[in-house]
Structure formats: structure tokens, C-alpha cells
C-alpha positions as a printed NumPy array, in Angstrom:
array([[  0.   ,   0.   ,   0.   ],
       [  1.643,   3.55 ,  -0.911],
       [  0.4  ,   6.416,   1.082],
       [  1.971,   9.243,  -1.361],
       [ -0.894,  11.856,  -2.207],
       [  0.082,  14.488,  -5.262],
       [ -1.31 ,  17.658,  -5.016],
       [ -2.855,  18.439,  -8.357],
       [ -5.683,  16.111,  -7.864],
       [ -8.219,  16.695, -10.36 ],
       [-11.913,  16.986,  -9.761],
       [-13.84 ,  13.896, -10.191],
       [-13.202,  10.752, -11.045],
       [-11.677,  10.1  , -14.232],
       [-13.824,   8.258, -17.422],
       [-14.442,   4.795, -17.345],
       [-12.279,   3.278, -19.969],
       [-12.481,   0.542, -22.849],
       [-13.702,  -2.529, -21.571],
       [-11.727,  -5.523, -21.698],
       [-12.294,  -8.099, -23.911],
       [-11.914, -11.299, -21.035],
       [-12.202, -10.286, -17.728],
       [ -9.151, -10.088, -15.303],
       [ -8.816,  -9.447, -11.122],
       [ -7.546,  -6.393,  -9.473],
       [ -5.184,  -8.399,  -7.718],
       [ -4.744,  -5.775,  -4.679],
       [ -7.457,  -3.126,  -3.656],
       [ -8.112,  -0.826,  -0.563],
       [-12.035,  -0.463,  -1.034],
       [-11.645,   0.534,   3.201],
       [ -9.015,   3.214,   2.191],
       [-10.634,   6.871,   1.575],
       [ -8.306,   9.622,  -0.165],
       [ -7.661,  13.305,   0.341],
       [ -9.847,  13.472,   3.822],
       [-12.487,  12.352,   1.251],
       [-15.246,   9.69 ,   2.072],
       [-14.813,   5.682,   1.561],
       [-15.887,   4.388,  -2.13 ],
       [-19.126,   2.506,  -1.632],
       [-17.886,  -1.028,  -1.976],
       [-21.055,  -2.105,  -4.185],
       [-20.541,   0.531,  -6.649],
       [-17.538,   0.094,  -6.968],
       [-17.809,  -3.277,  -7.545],
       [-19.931,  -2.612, -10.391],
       [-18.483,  -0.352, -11.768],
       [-15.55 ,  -2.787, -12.05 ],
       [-17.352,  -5.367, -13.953],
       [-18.499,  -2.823, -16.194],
       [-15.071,  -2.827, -18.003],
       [-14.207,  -6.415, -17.866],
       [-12.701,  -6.459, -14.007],
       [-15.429,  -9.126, -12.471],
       [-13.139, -10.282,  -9.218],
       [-11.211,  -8.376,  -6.898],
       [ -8.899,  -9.357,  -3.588],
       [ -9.697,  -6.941,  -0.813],
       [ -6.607,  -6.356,   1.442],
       [ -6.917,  -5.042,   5.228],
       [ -3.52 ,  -4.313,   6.861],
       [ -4.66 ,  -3.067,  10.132],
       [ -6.529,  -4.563,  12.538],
       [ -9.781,  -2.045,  11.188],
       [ -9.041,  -3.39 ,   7.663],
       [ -9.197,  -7.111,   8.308],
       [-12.203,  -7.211,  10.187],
       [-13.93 ,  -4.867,   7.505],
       [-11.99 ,  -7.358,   4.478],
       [-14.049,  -9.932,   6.437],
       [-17.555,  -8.868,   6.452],
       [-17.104,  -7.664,   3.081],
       [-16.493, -10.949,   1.56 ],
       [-19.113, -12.58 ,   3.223],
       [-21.402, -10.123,   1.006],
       [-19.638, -10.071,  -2.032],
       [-19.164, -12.631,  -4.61 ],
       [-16.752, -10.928,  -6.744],
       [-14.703, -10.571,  -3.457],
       [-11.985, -12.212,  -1.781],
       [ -9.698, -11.143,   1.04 ],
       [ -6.   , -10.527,   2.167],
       [ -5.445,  -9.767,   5.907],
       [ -1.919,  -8.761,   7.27 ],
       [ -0.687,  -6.026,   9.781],
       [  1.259,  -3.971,   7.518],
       [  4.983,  -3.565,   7.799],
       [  4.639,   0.449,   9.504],
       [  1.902,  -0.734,  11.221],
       [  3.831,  -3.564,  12.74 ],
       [  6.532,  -0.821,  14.078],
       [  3.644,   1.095,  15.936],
       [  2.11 ,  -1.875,  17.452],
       [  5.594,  -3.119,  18.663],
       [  5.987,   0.27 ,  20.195],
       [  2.652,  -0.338,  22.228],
       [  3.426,  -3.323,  23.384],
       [  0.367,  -4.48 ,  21.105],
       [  1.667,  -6.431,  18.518],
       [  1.349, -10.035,  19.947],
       [ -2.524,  -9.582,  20.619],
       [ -2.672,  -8.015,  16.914],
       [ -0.849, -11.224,  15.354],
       [ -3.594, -13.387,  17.464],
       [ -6.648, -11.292,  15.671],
       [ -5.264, -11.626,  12.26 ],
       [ -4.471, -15.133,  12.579],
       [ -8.352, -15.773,  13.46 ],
       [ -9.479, -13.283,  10.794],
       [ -7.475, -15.322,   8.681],
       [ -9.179, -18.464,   9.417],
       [-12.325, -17.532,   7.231],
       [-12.714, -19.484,   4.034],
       [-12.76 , -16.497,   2.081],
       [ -9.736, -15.013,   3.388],
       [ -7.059, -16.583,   0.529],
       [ -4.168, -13.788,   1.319],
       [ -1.851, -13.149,   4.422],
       [ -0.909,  -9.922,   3.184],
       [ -0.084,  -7.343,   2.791],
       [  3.138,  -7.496,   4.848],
       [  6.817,  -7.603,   4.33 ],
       [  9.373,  -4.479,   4.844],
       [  8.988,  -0.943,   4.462],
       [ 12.057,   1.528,   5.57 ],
       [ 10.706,   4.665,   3.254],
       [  8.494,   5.777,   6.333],
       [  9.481,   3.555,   9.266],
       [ 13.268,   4.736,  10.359],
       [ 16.059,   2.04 ,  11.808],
       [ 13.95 ,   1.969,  14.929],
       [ 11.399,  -0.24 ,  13.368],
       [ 13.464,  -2.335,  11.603],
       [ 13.575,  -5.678,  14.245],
       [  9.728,  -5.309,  14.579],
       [  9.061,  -5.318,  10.752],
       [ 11.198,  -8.005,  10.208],
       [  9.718,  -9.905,  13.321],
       [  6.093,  -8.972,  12.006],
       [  7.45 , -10.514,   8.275],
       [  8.463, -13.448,   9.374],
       [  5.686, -14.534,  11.386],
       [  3.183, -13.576,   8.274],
       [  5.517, -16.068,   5.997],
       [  4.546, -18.89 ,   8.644],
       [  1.237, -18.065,   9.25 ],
       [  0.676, -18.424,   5.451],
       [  2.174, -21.235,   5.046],
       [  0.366, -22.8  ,   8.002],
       [ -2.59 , -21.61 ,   6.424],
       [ -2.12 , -22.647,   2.82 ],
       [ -2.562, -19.227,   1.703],
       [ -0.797, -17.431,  -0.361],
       [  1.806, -14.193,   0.86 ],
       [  1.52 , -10.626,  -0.71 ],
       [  4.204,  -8.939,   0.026],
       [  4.857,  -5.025,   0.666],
       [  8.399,  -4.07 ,  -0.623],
       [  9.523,  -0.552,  -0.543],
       [ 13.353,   0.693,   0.091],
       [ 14.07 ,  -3.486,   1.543],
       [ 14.359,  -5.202,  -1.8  ],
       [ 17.697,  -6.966,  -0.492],
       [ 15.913,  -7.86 ,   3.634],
       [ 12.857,  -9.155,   2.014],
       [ 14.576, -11.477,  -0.481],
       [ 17.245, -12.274,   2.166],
       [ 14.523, -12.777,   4.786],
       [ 12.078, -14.89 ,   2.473],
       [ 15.299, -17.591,   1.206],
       [ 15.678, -18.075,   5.256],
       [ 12.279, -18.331,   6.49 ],
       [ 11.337, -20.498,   2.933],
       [  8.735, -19.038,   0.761],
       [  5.056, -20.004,   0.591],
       [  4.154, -21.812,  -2.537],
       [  2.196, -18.848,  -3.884],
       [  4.186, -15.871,  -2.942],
       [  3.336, -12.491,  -4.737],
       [  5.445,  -9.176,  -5.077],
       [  3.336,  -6.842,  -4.652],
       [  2.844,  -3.801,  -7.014],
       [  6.443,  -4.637,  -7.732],
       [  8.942,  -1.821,  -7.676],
       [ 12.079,  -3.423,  -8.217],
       [ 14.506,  -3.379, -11.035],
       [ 15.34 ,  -5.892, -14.123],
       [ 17.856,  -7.916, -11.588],
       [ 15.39 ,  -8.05 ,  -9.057],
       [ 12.318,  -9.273, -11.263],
       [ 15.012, -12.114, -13.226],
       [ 15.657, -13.051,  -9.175],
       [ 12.234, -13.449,  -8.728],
       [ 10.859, -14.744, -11.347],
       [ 13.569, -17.266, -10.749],
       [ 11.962, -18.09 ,  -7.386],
       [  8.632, -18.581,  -9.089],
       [  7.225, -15.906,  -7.49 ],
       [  4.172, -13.703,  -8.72 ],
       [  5.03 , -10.291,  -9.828],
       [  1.903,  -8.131,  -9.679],
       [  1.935,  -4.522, -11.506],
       [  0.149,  -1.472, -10.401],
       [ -0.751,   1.736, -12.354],
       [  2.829,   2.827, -11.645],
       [  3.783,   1.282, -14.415],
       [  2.215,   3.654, -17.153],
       [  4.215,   6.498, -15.613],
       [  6.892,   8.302, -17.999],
       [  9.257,   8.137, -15.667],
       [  9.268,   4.299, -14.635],
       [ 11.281,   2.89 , -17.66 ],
       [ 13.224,   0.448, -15.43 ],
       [  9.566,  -0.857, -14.472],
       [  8.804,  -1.421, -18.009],
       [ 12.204,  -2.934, -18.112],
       [ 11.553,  -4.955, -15.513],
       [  7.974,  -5.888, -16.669],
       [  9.439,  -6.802, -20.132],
       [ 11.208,  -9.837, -18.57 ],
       [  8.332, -11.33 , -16.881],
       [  6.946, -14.419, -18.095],
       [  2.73 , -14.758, -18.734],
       [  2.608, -17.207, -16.182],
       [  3.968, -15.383, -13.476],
       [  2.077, -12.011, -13.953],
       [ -0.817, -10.356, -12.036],
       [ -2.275,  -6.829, -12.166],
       [ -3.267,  -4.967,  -9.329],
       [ -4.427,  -1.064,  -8.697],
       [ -3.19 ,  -0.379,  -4.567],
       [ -6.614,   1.581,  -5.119],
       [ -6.957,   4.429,  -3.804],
       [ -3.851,   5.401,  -4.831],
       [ -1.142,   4.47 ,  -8.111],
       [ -4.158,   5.857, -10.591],
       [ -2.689,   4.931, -13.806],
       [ -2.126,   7.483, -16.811],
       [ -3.685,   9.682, -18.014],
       [ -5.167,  10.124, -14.56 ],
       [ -1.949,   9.803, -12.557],
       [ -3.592,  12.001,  -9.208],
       [ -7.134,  10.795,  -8.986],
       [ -8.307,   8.466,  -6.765],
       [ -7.834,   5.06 ,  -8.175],
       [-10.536,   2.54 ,  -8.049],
       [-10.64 ,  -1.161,  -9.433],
       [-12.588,  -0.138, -12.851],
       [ -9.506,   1.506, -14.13 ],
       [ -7.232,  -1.839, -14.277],
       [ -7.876,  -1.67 , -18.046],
       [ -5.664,   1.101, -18.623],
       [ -2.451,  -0.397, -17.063],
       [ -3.529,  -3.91 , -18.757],
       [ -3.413,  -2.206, -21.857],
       [ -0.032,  -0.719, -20.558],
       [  1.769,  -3.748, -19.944],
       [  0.234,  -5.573, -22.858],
       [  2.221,  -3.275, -24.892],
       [  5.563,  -3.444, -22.684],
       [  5.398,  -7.556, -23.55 ],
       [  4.327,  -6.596, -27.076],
       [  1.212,  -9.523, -26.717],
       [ -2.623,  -8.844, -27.732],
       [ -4.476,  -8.058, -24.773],
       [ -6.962, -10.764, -24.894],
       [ -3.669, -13.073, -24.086],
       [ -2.654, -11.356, -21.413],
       [ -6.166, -10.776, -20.017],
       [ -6.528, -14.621, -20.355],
       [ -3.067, -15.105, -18.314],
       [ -3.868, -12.621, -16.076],
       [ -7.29 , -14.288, -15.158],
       [ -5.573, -18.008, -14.998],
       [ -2.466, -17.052, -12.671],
       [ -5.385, -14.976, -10.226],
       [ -7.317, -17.953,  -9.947],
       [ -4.269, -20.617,  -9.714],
       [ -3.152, -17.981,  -6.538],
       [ -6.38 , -17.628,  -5.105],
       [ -8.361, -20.323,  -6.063],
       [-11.883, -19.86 ,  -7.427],
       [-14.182, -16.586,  -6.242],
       [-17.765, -19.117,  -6.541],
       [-16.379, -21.486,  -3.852]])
């Protein structure tokens, strides 16, 4: 989850765009996140608005204790909707700090328990907004989500920013969940060959339409079909031509269309990919 806010927001929210022509998953939403003081997206709306363009399933992901338990009830309403819980990395530094962060492991690892729940995530490192103070607690907090998922038989999102070299390091010691996913990767051409390598899942955000995030496209370019997933980190990471707006899950078209011309394949292949490696993941939404 990225917590940057631009200030030239525009007004509105932008167009809905060309639907797709199979539909995909927004791999990695925040329908409990509101932007700019502004209120919460109403989930059903948004949900529908979704399918409208060809994005029928989404994974809802709670990283605070709030989060899960709403990522809970939600699915239990939604069809289209499945659900990642996870105390986030700079959460994980705060809670340590309170001497709360045992009790909030317990409460995710119930949340977790629900049949709809298919994620422990996000979680992983984060040293952009948590200093060296936080370090032993978000590595502590990491390494307990890697065994709780693979206790669980669920698969690991993981929240990389600034710790590319700890979270690899700290994944090849702890061993890797079967399914492990980067993300709204950030990394580099090295890092994605590394992963890739590891048979991880590397899953792109909006970010990746921006003009300045060639060695994402880069990066991107190397990534097999079978190892791809699309995400939006809604609210936030709005693709172009919108970069600023509040992102929601029915713009995912515009950074399919993105990356489908990075790997220079039609779009109905990678939609059909896309769709496949969600549900191989995250197993099917109907059960």
C-alpha cells in the first residue's frame, strides 16, 4: 500500500475506460481506504463499476486490525470478493511500540481463518516511512506472516519498498510459501530475473504507465505470462492519463493495456493469463 498523495488532484473521477475483452482481477485493492480526507468508495458501486469494463473479481486487502475485520464482512457479502489480511509492515513498528503487537498477530491469525480469506498480506518491509527503529519489529512482524501463510495454505503478498535486499534475504531463510506475490512490484530488471527465478508472482500497479518508470517497463518486459498479475493499490497508483485521482478497481484496463504493450502480446492473451495465474493464486471466487 503507498500512502503518497500528489497535489494536483483533479476533480472527479476520471472516465471509465475501454472494456476488456476477457475479464481479469484487481489483484490488490483498498475499497476501506478513503483519499484526500475524502469519504470511503461505496464497496457495491464500486464493484460494479468494475465489472463494467471487464474487471469481475477483486482481492480486498486489510492491513490493520480495522481493515481485516472490515476485508471480512465484506467478503461474506460479495461474490466478486476475496480477502488478504496482514498487519502492515509500519503498522507492525507502531504496534511493537505499544506493546500491542502479539494480541494483533492473534486477531489476524483468526481473521485469517475464514474461508474467504485466501491472502496473508499485505506485509513484508517498508524503511521509506518507518526509520532504523522499526526495523527488528518489521522483520519480526514478516516473518511470522511467511509462517502463518504457510500454516494456512494461503498465499503471501508482500509489501516491498526501500528493503528489496531484507525481504529477499529474509524470504530464502524463512522459505517461501508456494504462492508468494510481489506486490505492485517496484524493483529493477535484476530483481524481477531473481524473482521470477523463485517462481514468485510479480503483480503490476498503475505505476507502471508512468513516464518516468522505464526500469519498471524494463523490468515488466522480462516477466513471463505465467507469473504475472495486475493490481491497482486503489486508492492510490491511478494509472495514466489520470496519474492524481483516486484510483478505483474499474480503471485496471488502462495499465492492462499498458503492460500488454511493454510484452508486445494482444491483450486478450494477457487478459486470459492474467485471469488463470489470479485464480491458480487464489483459487476460485464461486467457492
Amino acid at each position: 500500500m503507498s500512502k503518497k498523495v500528489r497535489t494536483d488532484t483533479p476533480a472527479g473521477p476520471p472516465p471509465a475506460p475501454q472494456p476488456l475483452p476477457i475479464a481479469v482481477v484487481d489483484n490488490h485493492t483498498h475499497l476501506d481506504i478513503s483519499r484526500d480526507d475524502g469519504p470511503p468508495p461505496d464497496v457495491t458501486e464500486a464493484l460494479s463499476a468494475a465489472k463494467a469494463v471487464g474487471v469481475d473479481r477483486v482481492v480486498q486487502i486489510g492491513c490493520d486490525l480495522e481493515g481485516a475485520r472490515f476485508t471480512v464482512q465484506q467478503v461474506e457479502q460479495h461474490a466478486q470478493m476475496l480477502g488478504g489480511v496482514a498487519i502492515h509492515p509500519n503498522e507492525a513498528a507502531k504496534l511493537a511500540d505499544a506493546g500491542e503487537l502479539d494480541a494483533a498477530w492473534a486477531e489476524i491469525e483468526r481473521l485469517a481463518a475464514h474461508p474467504r480469506i485466501r491472502v496473508i498480506g499485505e506485509t513484508g518491509l517498508d524503511y521509506f516511512r518507518t526509520g532504523p527503529e522499526g526495523v527488528a519489529a518489521q522483520q519480526d512482524s514478516f516473518r511470522w506472516h511467511i509462517d502463518l501463510a504457510k500454516r494456512t495454505g494461503k498465499a503471501l503478498q508482500i509489501h516491498d519498498r526501500d528493503a528489496h535486499g531484507d525481504v529477499m534475504r529474509i524470504l530464502d531463510e524463512e522459505g517461501a510459501p508456494e504462492s508468494t506475490v510481489m506486490h505492485c512490484f517496484s524493483g529493477d530488471i535484476n530483481l524481477a530475473r531473481r524473482c521470477v527465478d523463485k517462481g514468485y508472482f510479480l503483480s503490476f500497479s498503475g505505476t507502471v504507465t508512468f513516464k518516468n518508470a522505464r526500469d519498471l517497463r524494463d523490468a515488466l518486459s522480462i516477466v513471463p505470462l505465467d507469473r504475472l498479475l495486475v493490481e491497482t493499490d486503489a486508492p492510490y497508483l491511478t494509472p495514466a492519463p489520470h496519474r492524481g485521482a483516486t484510483n478505483s478497481p474499474y480503471l485496471i484496463p488502462l495499465t492492462v493495456r499498458a503492460m500488454a504493450d511493454v510484452l508486445a502480446v494482444d491483450v486478450p492473451t494477457l487478459c486470459q493469463a492474467l485471469s488463470g495465474n489470479s485464480e491458480q493464486v487464489y483459487g476460485s471466487w464461486a467457492v
